[in-house]
C-alpha positions as CSV (number, residue, x, y, z in Angstrom):
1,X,0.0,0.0,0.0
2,X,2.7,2.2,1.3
3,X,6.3,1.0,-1.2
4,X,5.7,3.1,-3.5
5,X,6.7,5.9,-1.0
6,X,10.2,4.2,-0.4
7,X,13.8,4.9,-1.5
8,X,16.9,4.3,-0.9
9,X,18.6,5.0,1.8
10,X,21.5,6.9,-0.5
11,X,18.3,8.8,-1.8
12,X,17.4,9.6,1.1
13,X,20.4,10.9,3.0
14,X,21.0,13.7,0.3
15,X,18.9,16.3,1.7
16,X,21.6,16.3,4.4
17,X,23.9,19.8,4.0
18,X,27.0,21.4,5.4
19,X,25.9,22.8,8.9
20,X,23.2,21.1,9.5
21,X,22.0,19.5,12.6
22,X,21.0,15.6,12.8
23,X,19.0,14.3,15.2
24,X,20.1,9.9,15.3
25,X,17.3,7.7,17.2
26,X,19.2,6.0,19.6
27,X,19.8,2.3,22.0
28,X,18.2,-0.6,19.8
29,X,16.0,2.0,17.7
30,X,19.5,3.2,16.0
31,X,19.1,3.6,12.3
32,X,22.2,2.4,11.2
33,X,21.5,2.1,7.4
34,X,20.5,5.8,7.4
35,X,23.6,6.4,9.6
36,X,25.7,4.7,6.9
37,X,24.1,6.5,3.7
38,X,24.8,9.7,5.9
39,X,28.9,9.0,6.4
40,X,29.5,7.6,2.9
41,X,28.6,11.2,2.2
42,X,31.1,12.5,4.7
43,X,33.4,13.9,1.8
44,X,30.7,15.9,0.2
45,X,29.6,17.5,3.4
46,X,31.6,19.7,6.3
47,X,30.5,20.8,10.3
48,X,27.4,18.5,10.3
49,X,26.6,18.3,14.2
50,X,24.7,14.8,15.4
51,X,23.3,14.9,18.2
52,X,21.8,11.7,20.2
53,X,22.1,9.4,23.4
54,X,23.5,5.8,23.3
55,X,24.0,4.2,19.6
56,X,24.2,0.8,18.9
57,X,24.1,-1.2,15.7
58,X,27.4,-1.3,14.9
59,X,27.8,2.7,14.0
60,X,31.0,3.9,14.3
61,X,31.9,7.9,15.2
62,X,35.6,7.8,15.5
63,X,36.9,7.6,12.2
64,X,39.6,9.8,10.9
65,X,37.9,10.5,7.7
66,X,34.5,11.9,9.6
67,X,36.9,14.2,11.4
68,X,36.0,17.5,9.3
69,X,32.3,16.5,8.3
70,X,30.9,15.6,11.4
71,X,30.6,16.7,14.9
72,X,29.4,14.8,17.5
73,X,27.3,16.6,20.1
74,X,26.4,13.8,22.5
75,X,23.8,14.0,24.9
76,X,24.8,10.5,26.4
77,X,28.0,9.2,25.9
78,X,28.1,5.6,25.0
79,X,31.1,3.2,24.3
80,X,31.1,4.1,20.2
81,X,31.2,7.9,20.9
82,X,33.5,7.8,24.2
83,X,36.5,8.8,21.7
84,X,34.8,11.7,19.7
85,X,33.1,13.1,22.6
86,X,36.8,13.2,24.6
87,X,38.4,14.6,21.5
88,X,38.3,17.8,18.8
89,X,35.7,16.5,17.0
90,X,33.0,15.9,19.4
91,X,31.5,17.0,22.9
92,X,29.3,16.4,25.9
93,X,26.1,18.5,26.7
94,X,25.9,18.4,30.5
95,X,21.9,17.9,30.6
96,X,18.9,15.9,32.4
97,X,17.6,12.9,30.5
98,X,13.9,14.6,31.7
99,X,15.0,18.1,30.0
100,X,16.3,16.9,26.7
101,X,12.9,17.2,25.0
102,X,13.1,20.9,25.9
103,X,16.0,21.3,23.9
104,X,14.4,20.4,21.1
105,X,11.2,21.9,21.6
106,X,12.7,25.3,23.1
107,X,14.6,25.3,19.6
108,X,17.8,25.7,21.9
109,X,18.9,23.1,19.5
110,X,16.8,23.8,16.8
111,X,16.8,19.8,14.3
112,X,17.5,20.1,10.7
113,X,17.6,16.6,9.8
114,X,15.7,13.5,12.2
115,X,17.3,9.7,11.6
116,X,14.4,8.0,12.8
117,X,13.4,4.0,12.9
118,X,10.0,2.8,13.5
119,X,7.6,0.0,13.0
120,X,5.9,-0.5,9.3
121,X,2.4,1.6,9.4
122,X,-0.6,0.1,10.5
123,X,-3.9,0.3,8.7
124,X,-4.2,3.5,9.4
125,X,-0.7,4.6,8.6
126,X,0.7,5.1,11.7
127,X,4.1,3.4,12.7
128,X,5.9,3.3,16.1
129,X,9.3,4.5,17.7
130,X,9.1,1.1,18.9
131,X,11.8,0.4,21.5
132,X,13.0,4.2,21.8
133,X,9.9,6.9,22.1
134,X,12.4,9.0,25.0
135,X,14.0,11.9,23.4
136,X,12.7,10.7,19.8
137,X,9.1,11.6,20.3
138,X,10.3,15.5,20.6
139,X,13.4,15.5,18.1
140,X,10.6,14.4,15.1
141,X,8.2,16.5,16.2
142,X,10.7,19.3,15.7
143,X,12.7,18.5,12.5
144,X,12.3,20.2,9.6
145,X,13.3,17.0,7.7
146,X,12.4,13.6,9.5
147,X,13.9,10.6,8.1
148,X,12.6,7.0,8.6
149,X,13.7,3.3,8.3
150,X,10.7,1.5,8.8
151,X,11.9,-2.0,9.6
152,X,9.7,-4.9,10.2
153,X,11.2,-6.1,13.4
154,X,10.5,-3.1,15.2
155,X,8.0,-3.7,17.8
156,X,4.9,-1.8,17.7
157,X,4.5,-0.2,21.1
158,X,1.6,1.3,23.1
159,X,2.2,4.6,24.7
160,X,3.8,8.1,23.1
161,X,5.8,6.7,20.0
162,X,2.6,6.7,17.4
163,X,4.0,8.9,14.0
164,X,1.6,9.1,10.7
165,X,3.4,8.2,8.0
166,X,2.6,11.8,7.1
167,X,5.0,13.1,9.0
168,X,7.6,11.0,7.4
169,X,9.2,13.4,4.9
170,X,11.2,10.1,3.2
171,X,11.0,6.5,4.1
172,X,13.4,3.7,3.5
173,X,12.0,-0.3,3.9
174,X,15.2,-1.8,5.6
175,X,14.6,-4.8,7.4
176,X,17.5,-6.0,10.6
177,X,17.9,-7.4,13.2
178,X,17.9,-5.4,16.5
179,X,20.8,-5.1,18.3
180,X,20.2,-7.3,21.5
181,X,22.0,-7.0,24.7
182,X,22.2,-9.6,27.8
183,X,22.2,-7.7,31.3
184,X,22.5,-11.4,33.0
185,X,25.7,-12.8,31.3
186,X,28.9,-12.6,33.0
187,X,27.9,-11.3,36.9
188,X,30.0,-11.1,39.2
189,X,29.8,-12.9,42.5
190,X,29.9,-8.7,43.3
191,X,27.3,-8.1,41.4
192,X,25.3,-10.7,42.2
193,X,25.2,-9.8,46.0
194,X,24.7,-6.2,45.3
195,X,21.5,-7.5,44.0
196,X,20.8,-9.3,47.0
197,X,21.4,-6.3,49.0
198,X,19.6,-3.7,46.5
199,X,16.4,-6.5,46.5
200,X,16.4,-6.5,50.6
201,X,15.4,-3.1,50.6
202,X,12.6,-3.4,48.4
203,X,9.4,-3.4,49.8
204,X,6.0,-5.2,48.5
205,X,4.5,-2.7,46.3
206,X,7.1,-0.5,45.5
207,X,7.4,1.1,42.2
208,X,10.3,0.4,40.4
209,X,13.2,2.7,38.2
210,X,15.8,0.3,36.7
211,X,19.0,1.7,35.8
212,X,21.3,0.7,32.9
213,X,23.7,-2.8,33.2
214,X,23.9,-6.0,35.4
215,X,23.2,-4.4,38.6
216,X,19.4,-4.2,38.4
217,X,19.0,-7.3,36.4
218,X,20.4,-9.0,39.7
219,X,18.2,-7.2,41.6
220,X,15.5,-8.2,39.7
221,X,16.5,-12.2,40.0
222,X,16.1,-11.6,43.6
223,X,12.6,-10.0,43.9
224,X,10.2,-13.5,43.0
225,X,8.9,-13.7,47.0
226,X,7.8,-9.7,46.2
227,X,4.3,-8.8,45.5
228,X,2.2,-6.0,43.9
229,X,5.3,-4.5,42.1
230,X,5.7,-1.8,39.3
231,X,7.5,-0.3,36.8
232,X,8.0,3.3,36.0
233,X,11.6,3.6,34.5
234,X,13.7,5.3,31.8
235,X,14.6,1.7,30.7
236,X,13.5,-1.7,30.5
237,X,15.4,-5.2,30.0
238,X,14.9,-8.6,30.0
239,X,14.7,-9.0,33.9
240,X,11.4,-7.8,34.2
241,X,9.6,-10.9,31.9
242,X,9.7,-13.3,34.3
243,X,8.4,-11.4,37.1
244,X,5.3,-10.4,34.7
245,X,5.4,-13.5,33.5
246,X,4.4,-14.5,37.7
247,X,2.6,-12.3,38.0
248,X,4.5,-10.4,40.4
249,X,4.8,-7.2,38.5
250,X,1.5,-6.0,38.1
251,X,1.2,-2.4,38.6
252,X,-1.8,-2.7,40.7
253,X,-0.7,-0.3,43.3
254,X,0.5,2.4,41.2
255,X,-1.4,5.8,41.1
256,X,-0.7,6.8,37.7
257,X,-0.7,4.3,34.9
258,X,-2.4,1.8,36.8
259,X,-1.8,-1.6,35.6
260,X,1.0,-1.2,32.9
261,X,4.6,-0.7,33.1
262,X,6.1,2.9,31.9
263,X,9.3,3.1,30.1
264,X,11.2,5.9,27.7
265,X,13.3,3.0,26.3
266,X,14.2,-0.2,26.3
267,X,17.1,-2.3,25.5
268,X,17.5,-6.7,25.6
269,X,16.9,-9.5,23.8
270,X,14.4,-10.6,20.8
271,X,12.9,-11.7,23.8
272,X,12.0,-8.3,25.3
273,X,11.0,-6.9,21.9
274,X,8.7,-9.1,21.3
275,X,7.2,-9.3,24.7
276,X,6.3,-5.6,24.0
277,X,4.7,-5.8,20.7
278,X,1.5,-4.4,20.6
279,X,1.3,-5.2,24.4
280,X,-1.1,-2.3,25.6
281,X,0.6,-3.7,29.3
282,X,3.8,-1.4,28.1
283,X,3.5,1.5,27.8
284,X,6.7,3.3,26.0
285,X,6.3,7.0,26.4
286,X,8.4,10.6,26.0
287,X,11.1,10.9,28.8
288,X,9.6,14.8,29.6
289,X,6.5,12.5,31.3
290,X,8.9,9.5,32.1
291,X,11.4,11.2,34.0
292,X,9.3,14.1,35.2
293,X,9.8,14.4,39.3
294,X,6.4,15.3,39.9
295,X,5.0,12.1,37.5
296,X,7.4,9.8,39.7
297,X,6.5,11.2,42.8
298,X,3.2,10.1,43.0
299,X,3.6,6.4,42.7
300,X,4.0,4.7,46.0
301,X,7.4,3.4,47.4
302,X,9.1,4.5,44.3
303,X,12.0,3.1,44.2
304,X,15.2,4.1,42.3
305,X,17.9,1.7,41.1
306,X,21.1,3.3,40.1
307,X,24.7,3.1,39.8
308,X,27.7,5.4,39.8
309,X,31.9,5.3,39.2
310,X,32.6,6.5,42.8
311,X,31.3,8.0,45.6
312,X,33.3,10.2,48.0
313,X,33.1,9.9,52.0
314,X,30.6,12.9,51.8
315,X,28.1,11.4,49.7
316,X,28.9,12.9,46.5
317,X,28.4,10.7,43.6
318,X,30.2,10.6,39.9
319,X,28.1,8.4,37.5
320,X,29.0,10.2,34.6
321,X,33.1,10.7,34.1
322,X,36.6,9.1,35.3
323,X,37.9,12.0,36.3
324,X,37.8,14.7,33.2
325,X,37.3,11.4,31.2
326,X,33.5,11.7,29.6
327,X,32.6,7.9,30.2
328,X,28.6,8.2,29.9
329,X,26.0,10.9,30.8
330,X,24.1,12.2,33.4
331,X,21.4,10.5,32.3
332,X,18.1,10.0,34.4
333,X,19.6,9.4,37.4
334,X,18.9,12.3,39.0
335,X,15.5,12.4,38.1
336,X,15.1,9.4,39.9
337,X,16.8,9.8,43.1
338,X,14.5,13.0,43.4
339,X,11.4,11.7,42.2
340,X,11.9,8.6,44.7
341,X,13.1,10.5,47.5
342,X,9.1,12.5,47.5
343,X,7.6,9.6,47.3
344,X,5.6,8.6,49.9
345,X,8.4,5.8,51.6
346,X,10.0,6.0,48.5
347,X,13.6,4.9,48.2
348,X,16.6,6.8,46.1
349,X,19.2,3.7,45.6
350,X,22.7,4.4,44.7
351,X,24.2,0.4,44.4
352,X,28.5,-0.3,43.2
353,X,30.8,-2.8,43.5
354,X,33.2,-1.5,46.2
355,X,35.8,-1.9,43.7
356,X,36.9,-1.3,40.1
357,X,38.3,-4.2,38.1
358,X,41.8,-3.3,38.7
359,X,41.1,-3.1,43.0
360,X,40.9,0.4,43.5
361,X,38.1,1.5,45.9
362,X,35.2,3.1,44.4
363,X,34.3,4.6,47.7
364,X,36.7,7.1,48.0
365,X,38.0,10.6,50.3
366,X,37.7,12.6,47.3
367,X,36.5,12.2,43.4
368,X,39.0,12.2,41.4
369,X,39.9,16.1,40.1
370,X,37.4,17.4,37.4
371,X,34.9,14.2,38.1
372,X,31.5,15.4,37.6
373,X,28.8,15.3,40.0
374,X,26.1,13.6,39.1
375,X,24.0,13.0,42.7
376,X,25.0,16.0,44.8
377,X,25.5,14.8,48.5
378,X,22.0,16.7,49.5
379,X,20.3,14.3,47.2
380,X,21.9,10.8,47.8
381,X,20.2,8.6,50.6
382,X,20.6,5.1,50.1
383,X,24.2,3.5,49.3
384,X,24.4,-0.6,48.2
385,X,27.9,-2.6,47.5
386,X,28.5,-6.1,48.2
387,X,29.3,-6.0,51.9
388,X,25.8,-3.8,52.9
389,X,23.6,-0.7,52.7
390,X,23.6,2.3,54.9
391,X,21.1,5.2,54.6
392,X,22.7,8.8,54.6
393,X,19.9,10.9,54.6
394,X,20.4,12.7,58.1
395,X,23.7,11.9,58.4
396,X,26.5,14.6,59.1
397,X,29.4,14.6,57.6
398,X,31.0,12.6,59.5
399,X,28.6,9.8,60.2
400,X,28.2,9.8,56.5
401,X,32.5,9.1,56.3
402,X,32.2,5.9,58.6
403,X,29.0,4.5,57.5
404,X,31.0,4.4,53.9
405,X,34.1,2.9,55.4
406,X,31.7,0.1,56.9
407,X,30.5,-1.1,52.9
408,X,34.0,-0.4,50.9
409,X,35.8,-3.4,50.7
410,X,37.8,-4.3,53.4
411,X,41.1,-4.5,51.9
412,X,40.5,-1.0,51.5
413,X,39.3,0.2,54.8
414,X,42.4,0.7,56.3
415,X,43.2,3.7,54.1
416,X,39.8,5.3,53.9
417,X,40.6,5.1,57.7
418,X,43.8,7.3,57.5
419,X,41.9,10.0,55.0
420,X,38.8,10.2,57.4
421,X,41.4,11.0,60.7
422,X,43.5,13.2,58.4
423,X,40.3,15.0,57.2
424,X,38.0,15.0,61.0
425,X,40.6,14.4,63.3
């Protein structure tokens, strides 16, 4: 009904010009034949800015040759950008997953071009952002130009992500795989009792936010004596089916969005994608309503899962950087911890291995210099690592110092030790 509307993706890709801005749909919703078309161009075209949080499907950014046609303007630095970002060619934008949308629709950074990949239109000619409605639903709203790959295997999801093919100013049929990740391969005995520990603390009821990586997927392999449960969270993975599967996520006791599980994005297995195919249970929406404090606040016992790189004897918590080293993004984690922390017994959850892979504490007497702050010390309540949990909220500084020295890892206790008597005496 709809092919003879379709071109190719080199077709398509030429309305791209010199100083243009490019909006790339990110996580399992990445575009990469549109990406592609775009970069074989890169000797025809000079200062194009991309902007977009985490990429996958095999795109690569770092390139020698891209160097004078593109700039990457990342929102959320992922492993393919990590280079760029940290280098001439590319930066960080220092910003609230929740706020991103504003961006867009503030015209602070105004979209030329959207890369966009969706679901193939229903009978009414309306396709889906599938697994990635989050900052997507705003950047094609905004475009002046929106691109699409309409790909078969894209889920069709409930929620925000419905576009008429009518606002599809060129479409490209290109059917792929997803990329797929796997949260549960390769714990760590760590890991694995930081999920224990994290899973202790939640309560029958609660609302859940799931951060990125292994950590909450252990959590989640821990929670199957839980009742009533829920999710409201940037992300989803493959942890939750089992536990909706059981029945034990079923969103009864949420206030808002009673009965289905709210997400911005999700990222896991064939598995997961098609668990949420046209499964009005999910609901995948913008990450302005996702993220928004006063939409997370309202849902009981919200509870926030997230991780960090370190975390000073104050409280102070870098999830975002090794030192001036861009190694992700702010991300939604503040968000969270906030939202949670309003919440009526809600619970803001910071939870990290006590150590890096090369044994160096990650609690520590200072961040490292030019380490940004993602969780400011006023925010952060809960702290999770393998050897326990201790609630700061209250705390002086002080008790904050030795209730941190009591979960590092004991090889490295001794020295926190020394720092704490140097600093308090």
């Amino acid at each position: 009904m709809y092919t003879t509307a379709f071109i190719s993706a080199e077709e398509a890709v030429t309305c791209i010009k010199s100083g243009d801005r490019v909006f790339i749909h990110g996580s399992a919703a990445t575009p990469a034949c549109l990406v592609h078309a775009m970069q074989k161009r890169h000797d025809v075209l000079r200062n194009v800015e991309l902007v977009s949080i985490t990429n996958l499907g095999g795109v690569n950014f770092n390139a020698t040759e891209y160097r004078e046609s593109f700039f990457f303007n990342s929102l959320f630095v992922s492993e393919n950008t990590r280079d760029v970002a940290n280098g001439l060619y590319g930066d960080y934008v220092p910003v609230f997953l929740s706020q991103i949308p504003q961006l867009f629709r503030k015209n602070i950074l105004p979209v030329d071009v959207a890369l966009i990949q969706v679901s193939p239109p229903d009978l009414h000619g309306y396709c889906s952002l599938g697994t990635s409605v989050d900052i997507a639903k705003a950047a094609l709203e905004t475009a002046v130009i929106v691109i699409a790959q309409i790909n078969s295997k894209m889920p069709r999801t409930h929620g925000d992500g419905f576009v008429h093919i009518s606002q599809l100013h060129k479409m490209v049929w290109h059917e792929c795989d997803l990329p797929e990740v796997d949260y549960s391969a390769h714990a760590s005995d760590a890991v694995k009792r930081i999920g224990q520990n994290v899973a202790a603390l939640v309560e029958d009821g609660a609302t859940l936010q799931l951060g990125i990586g292994s950590i909450p997927d252990q959590v989640l392999k821990n929670l199957y004596a839980h009742k009533n449960l829920g999710i409201h969270s940037e992300m989803i993975s493959d942890g939750i089916i089992p536990l909706l599967e059981k029945g034990i996520i079923n969103n009864s006791q949420k206030k808002l969005n009673i009965g289905c599980c709210v997400t911005g994005f999700m990222l896991g297995t064939r598995k997961l994608y098609d668990l949420v195919d046209d499964n009005p249970q999910i609901r995948v929406m913008d990450i302005a309503y996702v993220n928004d404090t006063s939409i997370i606040r309202q849902n009981p016992k919200a509870t926030a899962i997230n991780s960090a790189i370190e975390i000073d004897l104050t409280g102070q918590v870098c999830a975002d950087s090794i030192g001036t080293y861009q190694y992700s993004g702010i991300g939604g984690q503040m968000d969270f911890i906030r939202g949670a922390s309003l919440s009526e017994d809600g619970k803001p959850i910071i939870a990290l291995p006590s150590v890096t892979s090369k044994g160096a504490s990650r609690i520590v007497p200072f961040l490292k210099e030019g380490a940004g702050v993602v969780t400011t010390r006023g925010h952060v309540h809960w702290v999770v690592t393998e050897y326990g949990s201790t609630d700061l909220f209250g705390k002086n500084l002080k008790q904050r110092g030795r209730e941190l020295i009591k979960i590092a890892h004991p090889d490295q206790r001794e020295s926190l030790e020394r720092s704490f008597f140097k600093r308090y005496g």
